[in-house]
N, C-alpha and C positions, 0 to 999 in steps of 0.2 A: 580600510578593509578589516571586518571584524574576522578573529581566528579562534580558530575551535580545538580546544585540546583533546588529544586524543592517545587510547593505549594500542599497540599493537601486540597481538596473542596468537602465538604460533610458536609448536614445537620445535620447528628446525630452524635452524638458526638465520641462514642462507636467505629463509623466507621473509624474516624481519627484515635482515641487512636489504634487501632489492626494495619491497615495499617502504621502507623508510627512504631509500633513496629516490623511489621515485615521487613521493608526497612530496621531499625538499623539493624537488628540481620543478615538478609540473604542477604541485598544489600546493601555491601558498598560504591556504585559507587554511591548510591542517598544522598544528601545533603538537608535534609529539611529545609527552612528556614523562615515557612508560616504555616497558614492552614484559612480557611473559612468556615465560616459555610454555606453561601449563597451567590448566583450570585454576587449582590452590592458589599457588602465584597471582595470578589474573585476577580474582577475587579478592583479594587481601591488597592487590594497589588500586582497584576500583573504588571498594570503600574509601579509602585512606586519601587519594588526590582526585575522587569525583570527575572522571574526564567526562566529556563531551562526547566523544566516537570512542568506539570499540570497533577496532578492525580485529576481526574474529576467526580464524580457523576453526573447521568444524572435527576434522579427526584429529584427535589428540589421546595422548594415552591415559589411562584413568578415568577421566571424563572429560568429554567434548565438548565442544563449541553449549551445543542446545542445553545439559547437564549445567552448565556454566553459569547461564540464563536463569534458568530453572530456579538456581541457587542463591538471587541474588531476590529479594524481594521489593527494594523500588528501582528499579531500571527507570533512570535517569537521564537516559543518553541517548544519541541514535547508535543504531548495528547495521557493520555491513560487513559482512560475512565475507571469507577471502578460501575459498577453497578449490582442489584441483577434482571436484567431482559436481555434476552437474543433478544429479538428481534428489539435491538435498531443496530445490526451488519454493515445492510446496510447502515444508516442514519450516523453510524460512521463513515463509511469508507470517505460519501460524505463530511463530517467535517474534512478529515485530519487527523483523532486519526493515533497512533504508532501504539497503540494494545488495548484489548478491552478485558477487564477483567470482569468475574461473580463472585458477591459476593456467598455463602463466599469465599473469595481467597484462592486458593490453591499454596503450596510455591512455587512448580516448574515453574505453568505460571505466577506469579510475576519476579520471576529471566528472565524468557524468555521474558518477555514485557521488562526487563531492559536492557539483552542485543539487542532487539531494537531498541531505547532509545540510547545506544552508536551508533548502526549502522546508525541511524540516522545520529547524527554529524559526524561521520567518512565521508560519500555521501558527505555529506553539505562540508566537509574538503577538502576531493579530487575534488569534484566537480569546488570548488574554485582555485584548484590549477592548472585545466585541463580546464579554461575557456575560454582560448586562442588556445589553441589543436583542429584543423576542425577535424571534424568526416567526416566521407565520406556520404556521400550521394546517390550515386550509385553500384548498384552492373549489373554483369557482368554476364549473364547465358548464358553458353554453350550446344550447343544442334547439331544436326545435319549437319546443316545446313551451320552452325557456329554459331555467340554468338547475344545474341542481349542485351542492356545496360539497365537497367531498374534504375527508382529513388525509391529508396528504401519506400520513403514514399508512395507510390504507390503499394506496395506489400500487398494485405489485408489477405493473408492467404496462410501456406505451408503445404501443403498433404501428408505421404507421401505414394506412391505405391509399394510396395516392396522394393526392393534398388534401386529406381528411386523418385523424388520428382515431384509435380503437383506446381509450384508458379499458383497461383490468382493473375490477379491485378485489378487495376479499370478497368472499360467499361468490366467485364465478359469475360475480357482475359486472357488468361494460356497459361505456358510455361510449358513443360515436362523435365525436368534436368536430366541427367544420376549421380544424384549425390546423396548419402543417406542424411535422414532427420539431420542426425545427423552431416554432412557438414556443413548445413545451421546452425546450433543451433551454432555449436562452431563459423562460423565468424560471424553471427549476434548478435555483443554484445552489439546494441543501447537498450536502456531500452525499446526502444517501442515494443522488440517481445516478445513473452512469448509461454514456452512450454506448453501448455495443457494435451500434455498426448505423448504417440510414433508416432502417427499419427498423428500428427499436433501441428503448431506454427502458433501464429496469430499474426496482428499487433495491438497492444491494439488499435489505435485511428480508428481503424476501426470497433471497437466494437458500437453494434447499442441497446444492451440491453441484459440484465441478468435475465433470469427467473427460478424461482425455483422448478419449476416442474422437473418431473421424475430427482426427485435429482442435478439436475443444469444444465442450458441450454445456451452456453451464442450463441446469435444472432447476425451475422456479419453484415455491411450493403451491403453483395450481399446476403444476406437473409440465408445465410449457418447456420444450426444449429449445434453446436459443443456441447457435452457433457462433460459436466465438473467433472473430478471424485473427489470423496468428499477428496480426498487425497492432491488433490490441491486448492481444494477452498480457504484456507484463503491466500495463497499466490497468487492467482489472484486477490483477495482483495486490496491485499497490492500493488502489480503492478499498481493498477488504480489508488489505493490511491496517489502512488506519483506522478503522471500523472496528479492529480486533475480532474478524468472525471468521471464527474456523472454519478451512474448505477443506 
């Protein structure tokens, strides 16, 4: 089993001693080999022993968890934020965090941010190894008529209508597909679509803004409102997050 070293950063003290105790006891895959009381601290042993995770505190005196980030210019590692306030979510996501933990921790989402944390480096792993590998770029939709070629990047959003599918592309044009939604899911395996729910797959970078109303709303830029059911929200989180696009 491969192990991931990592720093723990948190002002009080209390909060290291439990989080450390509970990585020994319930996560072997973590490797402590650090901890911080504060930013400065924090920064000055990131440099110097290169960890792997950063389990993060976000309120801290001087400067915080995000300030911390900010500071550091190759962020090297994964983040998973450990704090007792909940509505730091979004501000994580735009930081990069892995995953994003409410104190007090509970064991099961500790283990689930860790096997993150692995899935991480695994991406990073493969990713590496499939650098060289073109992805396609276009896709092919067959319709009536015959087919017309479309570049994928270009696809802001899939509908679908019964067992037929509506593509979106730019300039507010559509194609009608004789093909189910679930076509399109299985050969669209670039990171940039994501399922939203049965009725639709979107293309993240065409995502124009996430609101939180009537339970989550994200807004395409052809202005579509898509509703986001709360069963998928942190995994659309997480889709942007590794895309690195601000919501």
């Amino acid at each position: 089993m491969q192990r991931y070293t990592a720093i723990l950063v948190d002002d009080e003290e209390h909060g290291r001693r439990n989080l450390q105790t509970l990585l020994e006891k319930y996560c072997p895959e973590i490797e402590v080999i650090a901890e911080a009381a504060g930013a400065a601290e924090a920064k000055e042993k990131i440099l110097s022993l290169t960890p792997q995770v950063l389990f993060l505190d976000i309120n801290m005196p001087e400067l915080n968890g995000f300030d911390l980030l900010e500071s550091i210019a190759k962020k090297d590692f994964a983040v998973v934020f450990v704090t007792a306030h909940r509505d730091f979510g979004i501000e994580a996501v735009k930081a990069g965090a892995t995953d994003y933990l409410l104190k007090p921790i509970v064991i099961k989402e500790l283990q689930q941010a860790v096997k993150k944390v692995v899935m991480y480096y695994d991406e990073r792993s493969a990713e590496a190894n499939n650098a060289d590998v073109p992805k396609p770029e276009r896709i092919t939709l067959g319709h009536t008529g015959g087919f017309s070629v479309v570049e994928m990047k270009d696809i802001v959003r899939l509908e679908a209508e019964s067992n037929y599918t509506r593509v979106h592309v730019t300039g507010k044009k559509s194609y009608f597909v004789s093909k189910p939604l679930k076509v399109f899911e299985d050969s669209l395996k670039d990171n940039i679509f994501f399922r939203v729910h049965r009725s639709y797959i979107i293309n993240l970078n065409h995502v124009k803004e996430f609101l939180r109303e009537d339970g989550g709303v994200i807004v395409m830029l052809d202005d579509a409102r898509i509703q986001l059911p709360k069963a998928r929200y942190n995994d659309f989180l997480e889709a942007m997050r590794k895309l690195s696009i601000a919501i």
